[in-house]
C-alpha positions in Angstrom: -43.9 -40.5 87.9 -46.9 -37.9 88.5 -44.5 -35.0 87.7 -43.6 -36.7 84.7 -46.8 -37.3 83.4 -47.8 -33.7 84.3 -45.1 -32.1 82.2 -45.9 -34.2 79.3 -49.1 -33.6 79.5 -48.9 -30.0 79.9 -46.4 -29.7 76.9 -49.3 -31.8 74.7 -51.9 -29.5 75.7 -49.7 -26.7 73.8 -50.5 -27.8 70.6 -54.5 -28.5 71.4 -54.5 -24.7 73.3 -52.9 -22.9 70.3 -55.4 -24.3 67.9 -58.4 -23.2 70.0 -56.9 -19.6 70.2 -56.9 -19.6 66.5 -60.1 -20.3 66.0 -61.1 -17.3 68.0 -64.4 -17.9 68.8 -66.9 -15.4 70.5 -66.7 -17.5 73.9 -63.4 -19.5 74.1 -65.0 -20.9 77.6 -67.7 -22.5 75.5 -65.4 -23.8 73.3 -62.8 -25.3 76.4 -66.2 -26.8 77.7 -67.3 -28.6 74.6 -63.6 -29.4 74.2 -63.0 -31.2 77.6 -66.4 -32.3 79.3 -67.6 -34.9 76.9 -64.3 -36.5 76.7 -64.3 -36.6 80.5 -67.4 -38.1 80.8 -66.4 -40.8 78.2 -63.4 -41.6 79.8 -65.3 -41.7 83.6 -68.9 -42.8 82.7 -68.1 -46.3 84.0 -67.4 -45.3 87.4 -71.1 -44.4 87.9 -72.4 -47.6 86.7 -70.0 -49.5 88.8 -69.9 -51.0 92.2 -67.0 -48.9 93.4 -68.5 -47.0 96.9 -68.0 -43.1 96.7 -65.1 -43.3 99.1 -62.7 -44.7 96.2 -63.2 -41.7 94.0 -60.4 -39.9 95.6 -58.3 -42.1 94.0 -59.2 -40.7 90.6 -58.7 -37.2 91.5 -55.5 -36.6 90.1 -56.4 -38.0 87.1 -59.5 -35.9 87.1 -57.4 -33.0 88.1 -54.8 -33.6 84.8 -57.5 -34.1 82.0 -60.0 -31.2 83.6 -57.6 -28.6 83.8 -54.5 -28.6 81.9 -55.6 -27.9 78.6 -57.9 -24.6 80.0 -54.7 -23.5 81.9 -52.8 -24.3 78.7 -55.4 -21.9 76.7 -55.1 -19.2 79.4 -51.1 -19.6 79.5 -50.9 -18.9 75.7 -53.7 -15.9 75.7 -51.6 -14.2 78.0 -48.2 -14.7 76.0 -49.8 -13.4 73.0 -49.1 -16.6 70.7 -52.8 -16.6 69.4 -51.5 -14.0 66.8 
């Protein structure tokens, strides 16, 4: 199931990655940042205001790991295949 949900996710990060390349901004790392922090945040700010102890946060990590990273490695992917043209 995680490999699953990896691919798809990956192959819908495509689409997001390719429109950030064309937009080619002075600092595409500003523009990943503002592009994947505040929905992280969003989608995690419950988890500090909850009761869970600090120990169950490892359970989140793949998650963390999926909507942190793949659209970045996406961006990065496509720079260096030259599809930003």
């Amino acid at each position: 199931m995680y490999t699953q949900d990896l691919l798809i996710n990956s192959i819908l990060c495509l689409i997001p990655a390719y429109l950030l390349l064309k937009l080619k901004g002075k600092s595409l790392f500003l523009i990943l940042w503002f592009a994947v922090i505040p929905s992280f945040i969003l989608n995690n700010y419950h988890l500090l205001t909850s009761e869970h102890p600090v120990s169950s946060f490892s359970v989140f990590l793949d998650g963390w790991f999926v909507e942190l990273l793949l659209l970045p490695l996406a961006t990065l992917v496509l720079s260096k295949l030259k599809f930003n043209a």
